[in-house]
ZADO-1210 file (C-alpha; in nm, 4 decimals, padded with zeros to 6 digits):
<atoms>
<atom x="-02.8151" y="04.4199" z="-04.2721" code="UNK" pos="1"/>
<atom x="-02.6559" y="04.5056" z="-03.9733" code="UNK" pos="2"/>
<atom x="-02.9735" y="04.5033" z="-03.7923" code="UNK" pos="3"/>
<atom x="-03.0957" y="04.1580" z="-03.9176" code="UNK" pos="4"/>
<atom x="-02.7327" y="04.0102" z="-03.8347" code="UNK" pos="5"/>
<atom x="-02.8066" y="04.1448" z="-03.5017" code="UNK" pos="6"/>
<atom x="-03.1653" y="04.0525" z="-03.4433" code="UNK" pos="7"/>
<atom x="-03.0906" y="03.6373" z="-03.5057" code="UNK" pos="8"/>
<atom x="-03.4273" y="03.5770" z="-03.5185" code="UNK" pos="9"/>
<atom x="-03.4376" y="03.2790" z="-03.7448" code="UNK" pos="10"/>
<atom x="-03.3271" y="02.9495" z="-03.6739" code="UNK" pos="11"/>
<atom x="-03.4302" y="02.5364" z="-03.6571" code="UNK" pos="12"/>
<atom x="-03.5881" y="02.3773" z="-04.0218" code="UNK" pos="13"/>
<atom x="-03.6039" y="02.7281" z="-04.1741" code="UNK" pos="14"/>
<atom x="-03.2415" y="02.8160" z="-04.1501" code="UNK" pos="15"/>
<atom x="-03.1273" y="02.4004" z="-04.1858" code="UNK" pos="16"/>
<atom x="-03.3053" y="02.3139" z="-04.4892" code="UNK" pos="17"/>
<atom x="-03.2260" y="02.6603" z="-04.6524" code="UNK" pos="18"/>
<atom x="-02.8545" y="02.5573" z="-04.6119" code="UNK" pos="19"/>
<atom x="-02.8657" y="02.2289" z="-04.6788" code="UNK" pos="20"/>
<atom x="-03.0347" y="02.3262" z="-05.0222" code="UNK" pos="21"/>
<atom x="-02.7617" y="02.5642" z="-05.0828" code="UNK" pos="22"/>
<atom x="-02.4966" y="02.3850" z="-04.9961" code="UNK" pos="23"/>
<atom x="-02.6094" y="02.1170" z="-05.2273" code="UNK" pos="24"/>
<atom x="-02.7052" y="02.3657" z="-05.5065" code="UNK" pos="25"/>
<atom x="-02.3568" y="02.4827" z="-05.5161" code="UNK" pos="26"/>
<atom x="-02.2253" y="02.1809" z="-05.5768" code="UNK" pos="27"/>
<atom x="-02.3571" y="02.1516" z="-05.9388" code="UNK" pos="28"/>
<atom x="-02.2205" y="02.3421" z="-06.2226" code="UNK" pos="29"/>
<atom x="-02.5610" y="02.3056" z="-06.4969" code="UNK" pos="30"/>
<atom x="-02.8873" y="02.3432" z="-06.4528" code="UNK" pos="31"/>
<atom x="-02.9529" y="01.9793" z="-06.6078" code="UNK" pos="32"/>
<atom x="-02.7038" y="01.8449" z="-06.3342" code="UNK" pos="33"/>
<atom x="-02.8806" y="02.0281" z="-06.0419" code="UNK" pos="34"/>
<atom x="-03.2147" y="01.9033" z="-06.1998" code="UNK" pos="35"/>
<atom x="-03.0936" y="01.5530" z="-06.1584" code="UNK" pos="36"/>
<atom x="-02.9866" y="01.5809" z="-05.8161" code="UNK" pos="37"/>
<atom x="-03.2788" y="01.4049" z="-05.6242" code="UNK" pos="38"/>
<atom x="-03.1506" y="01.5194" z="-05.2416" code="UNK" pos="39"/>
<atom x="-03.0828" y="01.8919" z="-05.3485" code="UNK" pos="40"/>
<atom x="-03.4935" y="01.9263" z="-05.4991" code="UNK" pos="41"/>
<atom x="-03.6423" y="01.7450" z="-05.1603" code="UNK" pos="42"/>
<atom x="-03.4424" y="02.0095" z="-04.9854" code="UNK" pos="43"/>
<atom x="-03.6000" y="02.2311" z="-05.1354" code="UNK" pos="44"/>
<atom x="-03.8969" y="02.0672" z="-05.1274" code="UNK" pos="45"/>
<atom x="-03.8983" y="02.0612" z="-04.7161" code="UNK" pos="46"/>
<atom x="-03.7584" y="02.4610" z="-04.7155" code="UNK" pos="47"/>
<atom x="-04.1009" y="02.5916" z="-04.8291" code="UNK" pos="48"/>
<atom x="-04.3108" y="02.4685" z="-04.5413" code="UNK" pos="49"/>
<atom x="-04.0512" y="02.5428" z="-04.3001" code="UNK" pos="50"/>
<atom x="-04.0537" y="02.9101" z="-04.4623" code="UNK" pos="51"/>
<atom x="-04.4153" y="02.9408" z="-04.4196" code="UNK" pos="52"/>
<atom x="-04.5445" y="02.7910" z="-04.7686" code="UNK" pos="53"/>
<atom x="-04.7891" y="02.5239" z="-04.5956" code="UNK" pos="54"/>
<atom x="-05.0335" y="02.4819" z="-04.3140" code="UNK" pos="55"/>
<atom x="-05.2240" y="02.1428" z="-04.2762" code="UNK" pos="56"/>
<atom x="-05.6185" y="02.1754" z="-04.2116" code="UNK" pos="57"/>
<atom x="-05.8513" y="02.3456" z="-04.4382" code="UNK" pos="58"/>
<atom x="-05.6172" y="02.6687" z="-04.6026" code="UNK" pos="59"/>
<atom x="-05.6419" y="02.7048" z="-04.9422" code="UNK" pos="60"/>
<atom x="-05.3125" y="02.7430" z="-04.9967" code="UNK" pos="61"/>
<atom x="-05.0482" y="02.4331" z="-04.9726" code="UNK" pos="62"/>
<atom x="-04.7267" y="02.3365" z="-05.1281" code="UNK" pos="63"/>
<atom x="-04.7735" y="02.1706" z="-05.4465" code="UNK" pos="64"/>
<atom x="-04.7453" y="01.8059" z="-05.4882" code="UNK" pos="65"/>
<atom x="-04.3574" y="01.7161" z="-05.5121" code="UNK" pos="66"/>
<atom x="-04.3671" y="01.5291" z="-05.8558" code="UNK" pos="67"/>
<atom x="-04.5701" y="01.8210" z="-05.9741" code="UNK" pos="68"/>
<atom x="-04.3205" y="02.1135" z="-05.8926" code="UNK" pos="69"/>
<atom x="-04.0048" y="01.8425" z="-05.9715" code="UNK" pos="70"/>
<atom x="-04.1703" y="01.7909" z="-06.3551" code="UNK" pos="71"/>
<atom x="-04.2762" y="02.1537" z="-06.4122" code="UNK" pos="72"/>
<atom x="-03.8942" y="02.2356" z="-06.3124" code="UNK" pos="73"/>
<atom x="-03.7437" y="02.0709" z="-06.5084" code="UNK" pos="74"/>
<atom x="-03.9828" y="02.1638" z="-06.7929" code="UNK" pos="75"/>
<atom x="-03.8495" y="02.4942" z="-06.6938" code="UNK" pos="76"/>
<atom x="-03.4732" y="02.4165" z="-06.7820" code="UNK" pos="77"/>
<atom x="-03.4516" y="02.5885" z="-07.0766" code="UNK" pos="78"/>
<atom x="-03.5140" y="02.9117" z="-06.9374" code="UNK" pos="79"/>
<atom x="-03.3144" y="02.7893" z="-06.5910" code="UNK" pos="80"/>
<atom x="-03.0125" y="02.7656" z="-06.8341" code="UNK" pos="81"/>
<atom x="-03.0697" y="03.1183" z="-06.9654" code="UNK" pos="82"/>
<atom x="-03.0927" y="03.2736" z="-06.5794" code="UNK" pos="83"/>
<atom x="-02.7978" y="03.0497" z="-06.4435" code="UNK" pos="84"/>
<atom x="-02.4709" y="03.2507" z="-06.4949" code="UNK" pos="85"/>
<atom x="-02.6713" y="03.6003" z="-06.4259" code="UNK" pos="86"/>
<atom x="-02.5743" y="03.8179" z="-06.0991" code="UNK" pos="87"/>
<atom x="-02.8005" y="04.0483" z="-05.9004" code="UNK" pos="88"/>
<atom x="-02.4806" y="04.3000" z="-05.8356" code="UNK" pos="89"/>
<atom x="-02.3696" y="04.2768" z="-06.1718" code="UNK" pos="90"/>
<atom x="-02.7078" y="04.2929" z="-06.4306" code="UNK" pos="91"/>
<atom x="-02.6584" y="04.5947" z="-06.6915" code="UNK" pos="92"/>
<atom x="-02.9652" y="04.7968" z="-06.7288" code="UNK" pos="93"/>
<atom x="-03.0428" y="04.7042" z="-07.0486" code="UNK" pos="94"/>
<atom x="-03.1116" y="04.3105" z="-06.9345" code="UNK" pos="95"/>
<atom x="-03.3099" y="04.4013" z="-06.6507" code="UNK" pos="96"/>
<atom x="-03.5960" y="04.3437" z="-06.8132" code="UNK" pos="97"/>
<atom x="-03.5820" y="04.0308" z="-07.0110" code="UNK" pos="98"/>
<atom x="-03.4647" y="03.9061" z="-06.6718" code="UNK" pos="99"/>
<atom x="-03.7485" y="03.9987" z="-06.4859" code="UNK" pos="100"/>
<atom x="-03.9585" y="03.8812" z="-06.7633" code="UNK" pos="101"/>
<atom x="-03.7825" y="03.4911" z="-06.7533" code="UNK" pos="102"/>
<atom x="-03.7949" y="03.5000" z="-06.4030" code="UNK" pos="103"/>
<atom x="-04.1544" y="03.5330" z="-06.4028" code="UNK" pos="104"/>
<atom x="-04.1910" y="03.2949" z="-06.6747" code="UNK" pos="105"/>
<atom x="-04.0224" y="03.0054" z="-06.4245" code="UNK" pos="106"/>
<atom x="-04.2229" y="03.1430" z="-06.1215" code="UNK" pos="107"/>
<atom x="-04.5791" y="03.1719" z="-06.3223" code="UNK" pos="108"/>
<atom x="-04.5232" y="02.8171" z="-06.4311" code="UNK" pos="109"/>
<atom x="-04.4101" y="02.5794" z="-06.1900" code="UNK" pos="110"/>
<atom x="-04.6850" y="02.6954" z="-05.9951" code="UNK" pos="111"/>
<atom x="-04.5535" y="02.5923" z="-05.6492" code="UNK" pos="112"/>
<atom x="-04.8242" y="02.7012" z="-05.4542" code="UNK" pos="113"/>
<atom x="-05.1711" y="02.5348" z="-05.4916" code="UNK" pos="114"/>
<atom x="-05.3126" y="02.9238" z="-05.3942" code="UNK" pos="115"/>
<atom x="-05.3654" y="03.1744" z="-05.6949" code="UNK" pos="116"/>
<atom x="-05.0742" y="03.3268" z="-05.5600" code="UNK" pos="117"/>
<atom x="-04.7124" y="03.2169" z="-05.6688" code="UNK" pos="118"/>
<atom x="-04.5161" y="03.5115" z="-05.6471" code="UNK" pos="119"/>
<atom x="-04.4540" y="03.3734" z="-05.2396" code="UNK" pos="120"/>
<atom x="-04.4065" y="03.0694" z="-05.3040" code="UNK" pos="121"/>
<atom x="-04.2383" y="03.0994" z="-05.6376" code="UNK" pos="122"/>
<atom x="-03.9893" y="03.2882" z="-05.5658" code="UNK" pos="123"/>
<atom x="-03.8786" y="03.1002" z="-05.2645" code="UNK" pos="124"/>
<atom x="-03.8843" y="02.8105" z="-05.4652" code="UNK" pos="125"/>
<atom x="-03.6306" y="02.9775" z="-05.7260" code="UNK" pos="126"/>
<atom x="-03.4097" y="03.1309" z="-05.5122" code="UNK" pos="127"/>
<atom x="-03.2777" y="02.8078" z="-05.4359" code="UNK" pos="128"/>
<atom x="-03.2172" y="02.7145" z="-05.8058" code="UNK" pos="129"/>
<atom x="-03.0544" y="03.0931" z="-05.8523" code="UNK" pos="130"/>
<atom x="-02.9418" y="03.2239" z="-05.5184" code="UNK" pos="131"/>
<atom x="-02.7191" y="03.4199" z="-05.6562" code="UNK" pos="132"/>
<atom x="-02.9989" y="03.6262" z="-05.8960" code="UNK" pos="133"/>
<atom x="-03.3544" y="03.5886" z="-05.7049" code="UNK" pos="134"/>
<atom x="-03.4039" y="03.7116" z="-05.4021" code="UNK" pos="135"/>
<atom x="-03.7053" y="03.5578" z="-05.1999" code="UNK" pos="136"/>
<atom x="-03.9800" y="03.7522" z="-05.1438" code="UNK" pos="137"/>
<atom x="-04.2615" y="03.7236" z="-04.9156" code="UNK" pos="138"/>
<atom x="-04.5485" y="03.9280" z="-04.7655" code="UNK" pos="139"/>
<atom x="-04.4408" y="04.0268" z="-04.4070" code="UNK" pos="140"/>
<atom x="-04.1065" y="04.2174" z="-04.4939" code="UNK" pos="141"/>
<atom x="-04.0948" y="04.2401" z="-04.8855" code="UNK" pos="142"/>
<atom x="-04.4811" y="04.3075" z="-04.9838" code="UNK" pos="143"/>
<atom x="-04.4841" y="04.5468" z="-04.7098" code="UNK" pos="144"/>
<atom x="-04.1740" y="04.6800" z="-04.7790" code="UNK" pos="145"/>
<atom x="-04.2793" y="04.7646" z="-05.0968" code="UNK" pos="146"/>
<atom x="-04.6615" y="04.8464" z="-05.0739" code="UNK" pos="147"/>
<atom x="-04.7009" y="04.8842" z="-04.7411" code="UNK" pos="148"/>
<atom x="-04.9586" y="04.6225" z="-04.7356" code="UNK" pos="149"/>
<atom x="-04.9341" y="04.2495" z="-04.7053" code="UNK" pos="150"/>
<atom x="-05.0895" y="04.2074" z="-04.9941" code="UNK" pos="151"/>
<atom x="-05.0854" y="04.2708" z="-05.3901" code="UNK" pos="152"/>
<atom x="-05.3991" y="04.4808" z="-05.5277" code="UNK" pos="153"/>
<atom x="-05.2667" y="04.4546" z="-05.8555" code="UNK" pos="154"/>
<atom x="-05.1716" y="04.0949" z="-05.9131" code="UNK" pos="155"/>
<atom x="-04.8495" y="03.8757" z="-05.9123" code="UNK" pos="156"/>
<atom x="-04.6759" y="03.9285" z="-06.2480" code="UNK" pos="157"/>
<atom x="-04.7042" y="04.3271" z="-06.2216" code="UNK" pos="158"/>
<atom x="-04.5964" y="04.3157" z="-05.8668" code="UNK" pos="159"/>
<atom x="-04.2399" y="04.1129" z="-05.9686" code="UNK" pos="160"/>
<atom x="-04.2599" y="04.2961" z="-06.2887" code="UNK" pos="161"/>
<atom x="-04.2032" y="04.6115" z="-06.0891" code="UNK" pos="162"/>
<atom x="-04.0158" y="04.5120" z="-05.7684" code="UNK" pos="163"/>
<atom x="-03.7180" y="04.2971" z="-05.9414" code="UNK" pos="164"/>
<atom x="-03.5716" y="04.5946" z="-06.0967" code="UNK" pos="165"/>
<atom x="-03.5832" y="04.7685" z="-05.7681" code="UNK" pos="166"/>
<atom x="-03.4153" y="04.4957" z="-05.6432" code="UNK" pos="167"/>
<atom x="-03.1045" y="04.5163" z="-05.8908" code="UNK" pos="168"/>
<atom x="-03.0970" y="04.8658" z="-05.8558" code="UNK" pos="169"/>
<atom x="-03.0467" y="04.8206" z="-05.4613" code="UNK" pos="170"/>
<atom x="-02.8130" y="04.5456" z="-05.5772" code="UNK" pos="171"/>
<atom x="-02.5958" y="04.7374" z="-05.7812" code="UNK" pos="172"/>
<atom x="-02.6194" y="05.0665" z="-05.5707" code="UNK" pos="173"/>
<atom x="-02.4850" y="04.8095" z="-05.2714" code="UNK" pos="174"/>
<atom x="-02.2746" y="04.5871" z="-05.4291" code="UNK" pos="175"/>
<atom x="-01.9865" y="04.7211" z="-05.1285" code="UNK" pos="176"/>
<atom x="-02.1928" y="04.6353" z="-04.8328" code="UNK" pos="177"/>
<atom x="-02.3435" y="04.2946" z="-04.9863" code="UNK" pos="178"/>
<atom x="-02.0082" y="04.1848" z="-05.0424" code="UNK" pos="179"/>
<atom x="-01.8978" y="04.2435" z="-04.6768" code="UNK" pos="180"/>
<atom x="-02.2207" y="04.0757" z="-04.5509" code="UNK" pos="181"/>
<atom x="-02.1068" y="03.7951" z="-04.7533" code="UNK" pos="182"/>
<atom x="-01.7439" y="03.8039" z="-04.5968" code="UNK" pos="183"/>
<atom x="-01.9190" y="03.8249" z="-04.2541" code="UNK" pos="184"/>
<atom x="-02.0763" y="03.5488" z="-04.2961" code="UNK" pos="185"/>
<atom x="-02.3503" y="03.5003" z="-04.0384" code="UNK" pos="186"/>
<atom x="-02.6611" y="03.2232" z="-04.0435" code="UNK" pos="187"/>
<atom x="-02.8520" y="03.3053" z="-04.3387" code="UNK" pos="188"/>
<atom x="-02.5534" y="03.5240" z="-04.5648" code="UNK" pos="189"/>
<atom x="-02.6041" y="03.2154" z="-04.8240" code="UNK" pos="190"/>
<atom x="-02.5572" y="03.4554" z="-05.1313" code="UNK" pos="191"/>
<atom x="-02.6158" y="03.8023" z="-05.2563" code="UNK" pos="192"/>
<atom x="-03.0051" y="03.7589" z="-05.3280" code="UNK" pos="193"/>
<atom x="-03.0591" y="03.6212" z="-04.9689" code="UNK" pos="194"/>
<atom x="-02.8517" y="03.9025" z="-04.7936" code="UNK" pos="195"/>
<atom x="-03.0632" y="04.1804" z="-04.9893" code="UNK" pos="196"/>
<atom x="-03.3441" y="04.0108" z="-04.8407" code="UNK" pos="197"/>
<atom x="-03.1991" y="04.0173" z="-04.5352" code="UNK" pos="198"/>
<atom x="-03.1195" y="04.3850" z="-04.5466" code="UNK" pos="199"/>
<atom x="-03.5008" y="04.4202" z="-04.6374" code="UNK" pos="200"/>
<atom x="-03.5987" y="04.2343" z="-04.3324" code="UNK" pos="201"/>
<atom x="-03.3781" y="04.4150" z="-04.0887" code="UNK" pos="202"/>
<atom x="-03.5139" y="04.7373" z="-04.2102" code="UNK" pos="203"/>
<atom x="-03.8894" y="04.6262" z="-04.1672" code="UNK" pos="204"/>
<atom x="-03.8093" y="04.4738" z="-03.8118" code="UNK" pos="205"/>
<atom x="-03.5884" y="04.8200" z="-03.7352" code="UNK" pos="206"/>
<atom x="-03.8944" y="04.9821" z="-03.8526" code="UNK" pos="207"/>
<atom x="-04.1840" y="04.8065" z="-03.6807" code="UNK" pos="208"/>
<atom x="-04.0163" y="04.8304" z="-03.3061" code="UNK" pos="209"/>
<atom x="-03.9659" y="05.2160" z="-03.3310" code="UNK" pos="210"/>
<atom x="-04.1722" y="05.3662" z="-03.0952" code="UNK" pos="211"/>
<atom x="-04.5400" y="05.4049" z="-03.2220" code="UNK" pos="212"/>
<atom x="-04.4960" y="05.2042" z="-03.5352" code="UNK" pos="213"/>
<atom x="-04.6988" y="04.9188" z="-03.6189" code="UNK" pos="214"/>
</atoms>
């Protein structure tokens, strides 16, 4: 974390639309409320190119049409209102997996990539509706992180499946140091998902300027 905190390498539409969104997300107290909230979901809406999520031209992959993702959220408030009180630091073992499994259920079907790929795009898209449970996760620090690789040989679901529990177990096993990030504050410290994937990114940046590493 310290690293990342360091580094400051993020800044302009990436960094303001994150924290407008989160601003505005913490300002609601329901899911239905927060589903509502018109300014809050075009926040959103404008975080996921500005975090990489579309190109104009000819790539396959774009953000979904806006009145597409808003309807298939809010189709998804049922299981919103199930995820909404949960914790990263603070998930007993025993729930891990039901969470993981709802998670994916909101990712899998608001489909907020127009690529066969949501787990990027998902993700993103949900940590802003549960910063305080999802971490984002994307291909240059997490996949790679993970894998190694910038990409997923054996699919989305299995992928999240696998790497959310590692995720609460780093949460849980860190709970000290996430809570002094927090207190530090700092440009993208928006919540305890977001600062675990800071840490992640700091590590992978640490990682790739040692000497000889790629």
């Amino acid at each position: 974390m310290r690293y990342f905190e360091a580094a400051n390498a993020f800044s302009g539409p990436s960094v303001y639309f994150h924290h407008r969104a989160i601003e505005r997300r913490r300002t609601h107290t329901s899911v239905t409320d927060l589903l509502a909230d018109e300014r809050f979901l075009e926040y959103v809406y404008a975080v996921l190119p500005s975090w990489g999520m579309h190109r104009m031209g000819p790539q396959r992959a774009k953000v979904t049409d806006f009145g597409e993702l808003v309807a298939a959220l809010r189709a998804a408030a049922p299981v919103l209102e199930e995820l909404w009180p949960l914790h990263i630091t603070r998930l007993t073992p025993g729930t891990v997996h039901a969470v993981s499994q709802s998670a994916w259920q909101v990712i899998a079907g608001i489909r907020a990539s127009t690529s066969g790929t949501q787990i990027v795009a998902g993700s993103k898209t949900l940590h802003h509706f549960l910063p305080d449970l999802i971490p984002p996760i994307d291909r240059q620090y997490t996949f790679r992180f993970f894998t190694g690789q910038t990409e997923v040989r054996f699919g989305d679901q299995r992928a999240f499946l696998d790497w959310f529990p590692a995720l609460t177990e780093i949460a849980e096993r860190c709970r000290a140091p996430i809570d002094a990030a927090l207190g530090r504050g700092g440009v993208l410290a928006t919540g305890p998902a977001k600062v675990i994937d800071n840490a992640i990114i700091g590590f992978m940046q640490a990682k790739s300027a040692q000497p000889g590493t790629t």
